[in-house]
N, C-alpha and C positions, 0 to 999 in steps of 0.2 A: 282228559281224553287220550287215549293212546294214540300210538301214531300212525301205526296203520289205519285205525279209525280216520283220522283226519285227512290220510293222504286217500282214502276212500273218497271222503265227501267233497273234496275237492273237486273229484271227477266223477259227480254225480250232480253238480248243479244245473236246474230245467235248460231247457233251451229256451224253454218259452219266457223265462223271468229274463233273459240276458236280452232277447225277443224287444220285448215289450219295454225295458229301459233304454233300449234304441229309437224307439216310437216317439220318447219323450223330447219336445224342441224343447231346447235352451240351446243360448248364444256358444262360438265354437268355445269360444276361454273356461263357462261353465263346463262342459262337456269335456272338455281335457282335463280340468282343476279335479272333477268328480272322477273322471275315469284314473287318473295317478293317485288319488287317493286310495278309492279300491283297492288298483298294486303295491299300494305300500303296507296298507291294512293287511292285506293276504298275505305279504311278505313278512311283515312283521311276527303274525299270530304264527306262521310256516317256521317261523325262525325259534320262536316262545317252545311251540308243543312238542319239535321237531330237534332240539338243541341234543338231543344222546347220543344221534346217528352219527352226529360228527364228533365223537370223540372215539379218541385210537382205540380199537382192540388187540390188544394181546394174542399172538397166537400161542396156542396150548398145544402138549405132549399127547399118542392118544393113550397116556398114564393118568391123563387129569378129568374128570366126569363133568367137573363145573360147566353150567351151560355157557359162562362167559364172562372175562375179566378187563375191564373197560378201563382207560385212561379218565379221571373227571376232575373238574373244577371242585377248589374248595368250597365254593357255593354250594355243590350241588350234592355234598354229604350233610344224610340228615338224621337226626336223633334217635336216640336212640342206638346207636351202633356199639357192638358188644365190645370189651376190654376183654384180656384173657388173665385168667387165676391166677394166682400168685403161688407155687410152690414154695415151702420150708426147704429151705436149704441154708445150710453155714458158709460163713466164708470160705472157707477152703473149697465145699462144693460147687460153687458159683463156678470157681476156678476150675473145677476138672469134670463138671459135668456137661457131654455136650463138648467138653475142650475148647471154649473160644476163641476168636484169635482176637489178640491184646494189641490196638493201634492208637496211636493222637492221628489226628485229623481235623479237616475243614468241609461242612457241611455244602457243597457246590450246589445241590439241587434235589429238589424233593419234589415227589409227584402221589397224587392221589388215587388210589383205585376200588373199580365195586366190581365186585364177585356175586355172580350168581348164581345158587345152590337151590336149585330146581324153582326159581320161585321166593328162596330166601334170601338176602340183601345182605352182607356185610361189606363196612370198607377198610382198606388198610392206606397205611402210606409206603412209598418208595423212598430210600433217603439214599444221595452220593455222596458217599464222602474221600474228600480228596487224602490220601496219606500222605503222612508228613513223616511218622515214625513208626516202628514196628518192634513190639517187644517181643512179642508170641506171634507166632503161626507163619503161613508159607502166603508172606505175603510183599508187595514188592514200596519201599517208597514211591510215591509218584501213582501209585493206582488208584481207578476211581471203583471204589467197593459200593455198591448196589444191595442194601440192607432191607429186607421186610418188617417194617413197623407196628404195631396198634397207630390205627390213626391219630393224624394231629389234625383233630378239628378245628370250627369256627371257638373262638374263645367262648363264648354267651353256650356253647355246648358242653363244656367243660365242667362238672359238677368237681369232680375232683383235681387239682392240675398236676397232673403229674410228673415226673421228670421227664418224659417225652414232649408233652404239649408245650415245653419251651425251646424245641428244636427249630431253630429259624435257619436259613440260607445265612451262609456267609457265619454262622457260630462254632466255635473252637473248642475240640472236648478230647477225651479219650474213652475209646468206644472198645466191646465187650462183643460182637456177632459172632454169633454158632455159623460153620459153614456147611450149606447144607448137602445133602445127598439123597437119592431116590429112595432113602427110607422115610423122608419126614414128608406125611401125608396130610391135607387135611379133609375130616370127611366129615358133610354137615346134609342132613337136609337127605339121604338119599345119592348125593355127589361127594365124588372128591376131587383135589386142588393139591397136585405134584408142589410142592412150594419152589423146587428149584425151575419149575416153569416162571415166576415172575423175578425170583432174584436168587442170587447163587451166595448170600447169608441171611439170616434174619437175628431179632433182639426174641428172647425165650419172652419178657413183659419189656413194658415201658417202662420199669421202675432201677431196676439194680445192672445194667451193662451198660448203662454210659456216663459219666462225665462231666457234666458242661460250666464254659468257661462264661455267664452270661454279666451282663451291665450288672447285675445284681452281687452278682463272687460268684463262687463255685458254688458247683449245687448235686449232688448225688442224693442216695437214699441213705442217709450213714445209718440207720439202725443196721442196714444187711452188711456193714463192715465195721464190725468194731474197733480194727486194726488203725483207722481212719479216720476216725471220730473227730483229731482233732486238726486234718489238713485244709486251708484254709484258702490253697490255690492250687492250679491244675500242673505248674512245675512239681509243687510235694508229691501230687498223686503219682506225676514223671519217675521220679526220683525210687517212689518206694517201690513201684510197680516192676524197673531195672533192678534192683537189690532182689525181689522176690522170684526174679526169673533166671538170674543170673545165678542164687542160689537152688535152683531146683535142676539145674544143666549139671 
């Protein structure tokens, strides 16, 4: 039931039913035990149908059409939510398309959100990451960069897991985000969605700009770096990543 539906019928119950359960004797402790039940019932379901209202909304540019970009619980993304394509690009391209800027960092905090495009539903994630180092781009140690993701859903959602869906708080990588500008649009649905309205970088996919240093070893996409094939922890990626930029100055 929607919510304005319910916050309707809340204030449409008879008079006369409310009436008439007044009329009923039962002793005072029955009649208290019944009546807080009711308010907690009400409370409850008001809390269940009513749970979107309370999460933050994003204010938007008026560059951005989307009817609205909402703060949410991992709960409350649900299947089905789109990935985005995968471009052919070569290593080198990775590197100078788009121009990313090249950081190590620590993953401080990520946040969930849904966009909606007249009616149509995607979600993304929000990820902080705290810099530690800076190879590439105008960027400072010690900031906290604010990256747009493909979401990182519930695991049991995850058909494919890709390098992103292992983005946990508190995990150590070296990260790849295009920084954005008022040309990167996105238009779905009849609306669009300024991207630098929710974050001022985002990852082009979830697969090839970042990283990660997990319980597991290192983990990238190595087929999009052949260069790389055989680095086995996130200091090697350190290492080559300084020789490649230092040689490009």
């Amino acid at each position: 039931m929607k919510n304005e539906q319910l916050l309707r019928l809340l204030g449409e119950v008879d008079d006369r039913f409310i009436e008439e359960s007044m009329m009923i004797e039962r002793r005072p402790y029955q009649r208290l035990k019944w009546g807080a039940g009711l308010v907690l019932a009400t409370a409850a379901g008001f809390m269940l149908f009513t749970s979107n209202i309370w999460n933050e909304r994003m204010p938007l540019s008026t560059d951005s059409t989307a009817n609205s970009v909402h703060i949410v619980d991992k709960s409350e993304i649900r299947q089905g939510t789109s990935q985005e394509n995968l471009m052919d690009m070569t290593e080198d391209e990775l590197f100078s398309r788009w121009s990313p800027v090249v950081i190590r960092g620590t993953v401080s905090n990520i946040q969930h959100i849904e966009i909606d495009f007249n009616g149509e539903t995607e979600y993304q994630s929000l990820i902080t990451i705290h810099v530690s180092d800076v190879y590439r781009g105008d960027v400072q140690v010690g900031q906290e960069l604010v990256v747009r993701a493909d979401v990182i859903g519930r695991a049991e959602q995850t058909e494919h897991r890709s390098v992103i869906s292992h983005v946990r708080q508190g995990i150590e990588g070296i990260f790849m985000p295009i920084p954005y500008d008022d040309e990167f649009i996105w238009e779905q649905n009849g609306a669009t969605l300024r991207l630098k309205d929710i974050a001022d970088y985002g990852f082009p996919d979830g697969e090839r700009y970042l990283f990660l240093d997990t319980p597991d070893g290192l983990l990238f996409e190595r087929d999009a770096y052949p260069s790389l094939q055989d680095m086995h922890s996130l200091d090697g990626i350190e290492r080559w990543m300084i020789s490649r930029f230092k040689e490009s100055e």
